[in-house]
C-alpha positions as CSV (number, residue, x, y, z in Angstrom):
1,X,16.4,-52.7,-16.7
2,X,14.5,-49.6,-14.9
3,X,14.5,-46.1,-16.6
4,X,15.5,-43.5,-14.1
5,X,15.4,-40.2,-14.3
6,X,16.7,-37.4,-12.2
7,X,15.7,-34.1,-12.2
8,X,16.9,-31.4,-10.2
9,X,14.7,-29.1,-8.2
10,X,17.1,-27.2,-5.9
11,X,20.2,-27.0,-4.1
12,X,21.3,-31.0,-3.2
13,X,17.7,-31.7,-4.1
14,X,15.9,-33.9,-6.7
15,X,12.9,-35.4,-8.1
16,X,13.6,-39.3,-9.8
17,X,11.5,-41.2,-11.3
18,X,11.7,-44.9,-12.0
19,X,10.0,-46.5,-14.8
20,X,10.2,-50.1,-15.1
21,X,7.6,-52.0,-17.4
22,X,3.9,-51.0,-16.3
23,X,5.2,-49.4,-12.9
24,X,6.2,-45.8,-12.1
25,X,7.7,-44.8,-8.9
26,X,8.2,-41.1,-7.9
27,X,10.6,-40.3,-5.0
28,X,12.2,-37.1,-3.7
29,X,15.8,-37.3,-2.4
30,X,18.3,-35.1,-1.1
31,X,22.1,-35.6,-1.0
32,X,23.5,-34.2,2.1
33,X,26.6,-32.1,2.8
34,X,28.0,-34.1,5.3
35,X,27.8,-37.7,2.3
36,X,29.6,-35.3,-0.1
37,X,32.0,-34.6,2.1
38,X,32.7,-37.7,3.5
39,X,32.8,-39.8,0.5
40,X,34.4,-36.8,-1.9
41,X,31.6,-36.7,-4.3
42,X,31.3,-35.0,-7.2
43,X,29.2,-31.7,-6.3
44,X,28.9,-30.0,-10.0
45,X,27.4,-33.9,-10.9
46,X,24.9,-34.9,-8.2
47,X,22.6,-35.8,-10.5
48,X,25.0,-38.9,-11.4
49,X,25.3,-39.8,-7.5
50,X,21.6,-39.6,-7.5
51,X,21.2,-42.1,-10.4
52,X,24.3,-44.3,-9.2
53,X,22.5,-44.6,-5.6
54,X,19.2,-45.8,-7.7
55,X,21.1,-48.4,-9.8
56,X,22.4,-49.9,-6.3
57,X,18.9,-49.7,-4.8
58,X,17.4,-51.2,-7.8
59,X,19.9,-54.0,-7.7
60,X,18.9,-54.9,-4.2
61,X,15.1,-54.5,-4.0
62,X,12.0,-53.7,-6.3
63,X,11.4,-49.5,-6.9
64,X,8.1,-49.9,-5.1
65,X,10.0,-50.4,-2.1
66,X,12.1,-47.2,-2.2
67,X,11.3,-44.8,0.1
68,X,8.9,-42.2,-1.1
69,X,11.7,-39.4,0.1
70,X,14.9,-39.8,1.4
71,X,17.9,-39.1,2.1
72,X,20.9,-40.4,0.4
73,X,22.5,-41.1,3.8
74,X,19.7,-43.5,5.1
75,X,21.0,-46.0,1.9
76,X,24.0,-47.1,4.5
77,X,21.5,-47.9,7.0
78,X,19.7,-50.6,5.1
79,X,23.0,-51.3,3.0
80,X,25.9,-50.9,4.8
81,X,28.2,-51.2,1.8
82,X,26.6,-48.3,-0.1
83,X,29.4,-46.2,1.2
84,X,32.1,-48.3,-0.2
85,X,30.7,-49.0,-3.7
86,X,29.2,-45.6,-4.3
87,X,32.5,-44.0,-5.0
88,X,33.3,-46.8,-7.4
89,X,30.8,-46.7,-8.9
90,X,31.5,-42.9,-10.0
91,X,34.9,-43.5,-10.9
């Protein structure tokens, strides 16, 4: 299982880093307004809708092949159910 690690560097903005045996992986992310919104996410816990959107990324491809930066939206592009399981997955 990956480590992950989120750190936030400003307003809907974050720095994670994924550690997973020998390989690191930096990327920058940003949640938008309009996902919050839409899907009712937590806003005083990004950070955990950060790491939740990591754990479904990680489940479905390697961290090398994460975008370097990103925004949460683009997850539904490449997985459409992202936007149905995210919420569970905070519940």
């Amino acid at each position: 299982m990956a480590d992950i690690t989120v750190t936030s560097i400003g307003p809907h903005e974050f720095e994670v880093q994924v550690r997973d045996d020998n390989l690191a992986t930096r990327h920058h992310v940003t949640v938008p307004t309009s996902l919050i919104d839409e899907l009712q996410l937590p806003e005083d816990d990004l950070e955990k809708v950060v790491r939740e959107s990591f754990v479904f990324l990680l489940e479905r491809e390697p961290a090398s092949s994460i975008l370097p930066e990103f925004s949460l939206d683009v997850i539904s592009k490449y997985f459409p159910e992202y936007k149905r399981e995210l919420p569970k997955r905070l519940s």
